[in-house]
Structures are given as C-alpha cells and as structure tokens.
Rosetta silent file (secondary structure, phi, psi, omega in degrees, C-alpha in Angstrom):
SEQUENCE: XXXXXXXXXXXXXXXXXXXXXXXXXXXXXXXXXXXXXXXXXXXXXXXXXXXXXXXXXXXXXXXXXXXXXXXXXXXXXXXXXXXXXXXXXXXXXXXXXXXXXXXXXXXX
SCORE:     score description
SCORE:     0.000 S_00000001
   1 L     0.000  156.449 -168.208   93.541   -7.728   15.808 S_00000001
   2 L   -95.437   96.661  171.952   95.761   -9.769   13.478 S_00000001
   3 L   -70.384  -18.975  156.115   97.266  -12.961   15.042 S_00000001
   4 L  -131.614   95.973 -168.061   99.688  -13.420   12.519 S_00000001
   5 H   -65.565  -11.158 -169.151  100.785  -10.320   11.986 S_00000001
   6 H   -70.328  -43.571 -128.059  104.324  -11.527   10.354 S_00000001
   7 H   -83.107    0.886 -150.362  102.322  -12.820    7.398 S_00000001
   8 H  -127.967   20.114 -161.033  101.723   -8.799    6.020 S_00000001
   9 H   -86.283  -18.456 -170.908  105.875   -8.427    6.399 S_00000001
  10 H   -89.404  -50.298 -167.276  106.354   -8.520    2.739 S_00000001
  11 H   -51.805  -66.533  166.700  103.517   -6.444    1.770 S_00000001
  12 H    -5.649  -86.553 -174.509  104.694   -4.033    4.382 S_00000001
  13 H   -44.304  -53.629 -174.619  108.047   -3.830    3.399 S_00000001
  14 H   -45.342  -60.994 -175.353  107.052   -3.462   -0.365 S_00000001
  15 H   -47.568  -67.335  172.568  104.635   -0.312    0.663 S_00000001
  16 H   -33.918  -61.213  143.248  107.337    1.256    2.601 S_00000001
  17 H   -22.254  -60.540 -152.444  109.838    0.904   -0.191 S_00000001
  18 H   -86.262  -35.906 -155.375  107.461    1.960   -2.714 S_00000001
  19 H   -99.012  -11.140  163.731  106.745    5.186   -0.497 S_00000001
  20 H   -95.112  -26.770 -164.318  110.136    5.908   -0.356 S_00000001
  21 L   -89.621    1.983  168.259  111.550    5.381   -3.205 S_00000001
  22 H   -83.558  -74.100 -146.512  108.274    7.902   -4.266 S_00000001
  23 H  -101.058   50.962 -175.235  109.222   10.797   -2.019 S_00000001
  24 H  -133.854  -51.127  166.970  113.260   10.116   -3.056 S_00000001
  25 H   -43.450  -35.964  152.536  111.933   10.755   -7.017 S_00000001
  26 L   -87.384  -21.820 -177.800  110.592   14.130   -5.902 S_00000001
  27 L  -126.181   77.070 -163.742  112.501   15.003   -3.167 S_00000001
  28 L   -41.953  161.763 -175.024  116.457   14.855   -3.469 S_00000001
  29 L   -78.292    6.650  167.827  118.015   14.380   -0.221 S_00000001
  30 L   -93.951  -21.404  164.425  119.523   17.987   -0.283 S_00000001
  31 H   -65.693  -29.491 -171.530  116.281   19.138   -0.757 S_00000001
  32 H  -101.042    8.045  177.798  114.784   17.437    2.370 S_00000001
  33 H  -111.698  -62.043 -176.263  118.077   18.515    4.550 S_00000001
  34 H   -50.273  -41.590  177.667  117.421   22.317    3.311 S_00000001
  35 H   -55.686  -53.521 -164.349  113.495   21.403    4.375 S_00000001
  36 H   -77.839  -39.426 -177.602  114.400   19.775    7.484 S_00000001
  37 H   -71.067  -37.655 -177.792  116.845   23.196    8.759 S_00000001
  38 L   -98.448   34.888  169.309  114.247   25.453    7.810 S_00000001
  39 L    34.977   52.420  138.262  111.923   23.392   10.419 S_00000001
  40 L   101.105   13.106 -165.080  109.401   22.931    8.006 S_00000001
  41 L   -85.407  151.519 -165.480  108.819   26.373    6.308 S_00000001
  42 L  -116.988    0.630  178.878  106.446   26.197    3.240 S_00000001
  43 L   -61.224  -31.871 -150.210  107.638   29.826    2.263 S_00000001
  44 L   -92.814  156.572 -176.436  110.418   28.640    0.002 S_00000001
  45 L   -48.673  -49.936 -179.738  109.526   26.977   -3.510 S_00000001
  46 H   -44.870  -95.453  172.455  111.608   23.914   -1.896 S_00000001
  47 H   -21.718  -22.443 -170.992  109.721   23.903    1.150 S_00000001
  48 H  -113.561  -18.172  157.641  106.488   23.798   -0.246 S_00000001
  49 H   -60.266  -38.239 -150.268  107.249   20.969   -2.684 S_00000001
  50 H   -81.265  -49.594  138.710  108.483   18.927    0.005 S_00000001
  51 H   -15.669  -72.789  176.737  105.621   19.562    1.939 S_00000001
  52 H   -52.543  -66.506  168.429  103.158   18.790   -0.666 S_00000001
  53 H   -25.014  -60.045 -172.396  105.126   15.185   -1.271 S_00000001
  54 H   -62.691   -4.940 -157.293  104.788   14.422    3.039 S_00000001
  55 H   -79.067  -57.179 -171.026  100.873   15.373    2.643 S_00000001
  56 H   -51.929  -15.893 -166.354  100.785   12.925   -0.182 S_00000001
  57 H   -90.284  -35.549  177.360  102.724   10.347    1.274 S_00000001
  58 H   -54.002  -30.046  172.747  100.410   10.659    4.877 S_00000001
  59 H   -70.064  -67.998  171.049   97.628   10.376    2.938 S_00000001
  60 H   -51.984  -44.409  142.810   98.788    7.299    1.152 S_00000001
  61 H   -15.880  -66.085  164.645   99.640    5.802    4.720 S_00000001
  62 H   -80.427  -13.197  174.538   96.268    6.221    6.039 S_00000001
  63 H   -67.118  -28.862 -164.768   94.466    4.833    2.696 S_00000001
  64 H  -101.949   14.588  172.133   97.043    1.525    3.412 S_00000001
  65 H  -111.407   -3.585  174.212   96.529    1.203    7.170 S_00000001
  66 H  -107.565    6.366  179.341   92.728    1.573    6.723 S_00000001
  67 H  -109.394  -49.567  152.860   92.755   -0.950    3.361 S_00000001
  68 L   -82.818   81.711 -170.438   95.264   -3.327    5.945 S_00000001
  69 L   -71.789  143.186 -175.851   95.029   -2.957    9.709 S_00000001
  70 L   -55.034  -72.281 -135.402   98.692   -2.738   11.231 S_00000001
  71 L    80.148 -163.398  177.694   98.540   -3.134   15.069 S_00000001
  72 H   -63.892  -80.702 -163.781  101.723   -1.979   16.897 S_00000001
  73 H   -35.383  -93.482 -151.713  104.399   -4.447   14.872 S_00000001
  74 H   -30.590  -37.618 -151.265  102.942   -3.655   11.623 S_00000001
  75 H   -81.178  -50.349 -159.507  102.451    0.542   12.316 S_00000001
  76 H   -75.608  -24.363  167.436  106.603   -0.015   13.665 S_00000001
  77 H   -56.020  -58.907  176.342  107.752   -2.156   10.700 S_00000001
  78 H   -57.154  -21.929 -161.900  106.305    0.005    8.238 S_00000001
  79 H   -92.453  -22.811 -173.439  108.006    3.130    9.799 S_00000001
  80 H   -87.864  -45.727 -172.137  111.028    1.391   10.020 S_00000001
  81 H   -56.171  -56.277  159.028  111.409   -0.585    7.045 S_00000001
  82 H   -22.838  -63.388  177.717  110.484    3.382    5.770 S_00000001
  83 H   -86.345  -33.947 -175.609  113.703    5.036    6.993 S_00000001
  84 H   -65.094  -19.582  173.532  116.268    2.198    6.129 S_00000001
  85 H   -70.313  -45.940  153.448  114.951    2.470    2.821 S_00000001
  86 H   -32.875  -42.720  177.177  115.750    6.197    2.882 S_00000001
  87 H   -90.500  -23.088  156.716  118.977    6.105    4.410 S_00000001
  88 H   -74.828   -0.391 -178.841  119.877    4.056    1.281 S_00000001
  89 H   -74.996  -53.458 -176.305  118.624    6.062   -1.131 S_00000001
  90 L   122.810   36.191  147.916  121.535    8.528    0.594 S_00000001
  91 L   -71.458  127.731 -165.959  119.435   10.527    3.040 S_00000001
  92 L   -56.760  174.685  158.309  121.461   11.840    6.315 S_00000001
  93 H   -60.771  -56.904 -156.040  120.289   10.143    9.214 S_00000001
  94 H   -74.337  -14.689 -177.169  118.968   13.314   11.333 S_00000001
  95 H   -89.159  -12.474 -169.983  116.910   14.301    7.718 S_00000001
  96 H   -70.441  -56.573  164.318  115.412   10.420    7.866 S_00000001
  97 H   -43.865  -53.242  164.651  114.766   10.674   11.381 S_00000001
  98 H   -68.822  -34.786 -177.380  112.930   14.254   11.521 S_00000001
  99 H   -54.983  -83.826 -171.797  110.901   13.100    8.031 S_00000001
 100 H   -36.388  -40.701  156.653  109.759    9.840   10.045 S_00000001
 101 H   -70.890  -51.384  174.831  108.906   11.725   13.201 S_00000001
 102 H   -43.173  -30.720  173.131  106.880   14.260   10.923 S_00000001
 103 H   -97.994    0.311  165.835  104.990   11.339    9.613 S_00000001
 104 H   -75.993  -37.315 -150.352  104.405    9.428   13.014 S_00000001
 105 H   -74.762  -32.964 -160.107  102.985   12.173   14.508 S_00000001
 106 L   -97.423   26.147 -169.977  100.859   13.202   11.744 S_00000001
 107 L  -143.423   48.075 -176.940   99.608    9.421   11.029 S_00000001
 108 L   -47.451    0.000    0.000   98.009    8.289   14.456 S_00000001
C-alpha cells in the first residue's frame, strides 16, 4: 500500500482527463445518452461503437492501475476526477453517472 497516496494526484487526474477527453472524441454526448436509454444494446451501429470505446477505455484502466497501484483514494479520485471531466465536455449528468457505474463495476 502507498503511504502517500496524494503524491499520484496529478498523474491521476491527467489519466482521467486523458480518458475522457478520448471517449468524448469518439463518443458525442448524444451518442452516449441514445447508448445509455437503450441500456446498453450493441444492436445499433451507435451502440456498438460506444461499446467498443468503454471496452477500450476498461482496458486502458486496468493496464494503469496494474502499471500504478491505486488503493481506495486513488481507484475514487480517478473515477471521479473521470466524470467531472465529462460533465464538462457537456455530458448530462445521469449519461456520466450510468458510463461511470458501467466502468466501476466492470474494473474491480
């Protein structure tokens, strides 16, 4: 475990940023509100980009929490630091919020 875990707050933030501001270049926020209503369906062209984009981003998550271990603070910074970056990009809240649960759950 990391005792000073503050000391990884920039890199943090920077990853988080960088991962949003990734799946906000592929994935307009009307795209990820139509994604988020149709709870996730991969039938639609839409759906299956946006999809592809969360695999890629979960994936890049676990390469930078196993190249940096987190702990708690670190795993909740990055997730957070994640959606405020989102909701400025001009993502609703409720699509930032279901994206961010989709990628806790699937990121242990």
């Amino acid at each position: 475990m990391q005792i000073l875990f503050w000391r990884m707050n920039k890199q943090i933030d920077a990853f988080a940023n960088s991962i949003a501001n990734e799946l906000y270049s592929t994935v307009q926020p009307d795209a990820a509100l139509e994604f988020i209503n149709e709870l996730g369906s991969k039938t639609t062209k839409t759906g299956a980009k946006v999809a592809r984009k969360l695999d890629d981003i979960i994936l890049r998550i676990n390469q930078f929490r196993a190249e940096n271990p987190l702990g708690v603070y670190g795993k909740a910074r990055l997730y957070l630091k994640f959606a405020e970056q989102l909701e400025a990009l001009g993502y609703e809240k409720s699509v930032v919020k279901a994206l961010n649960e989709n990628i806790m759950t699937r990121t242990p």
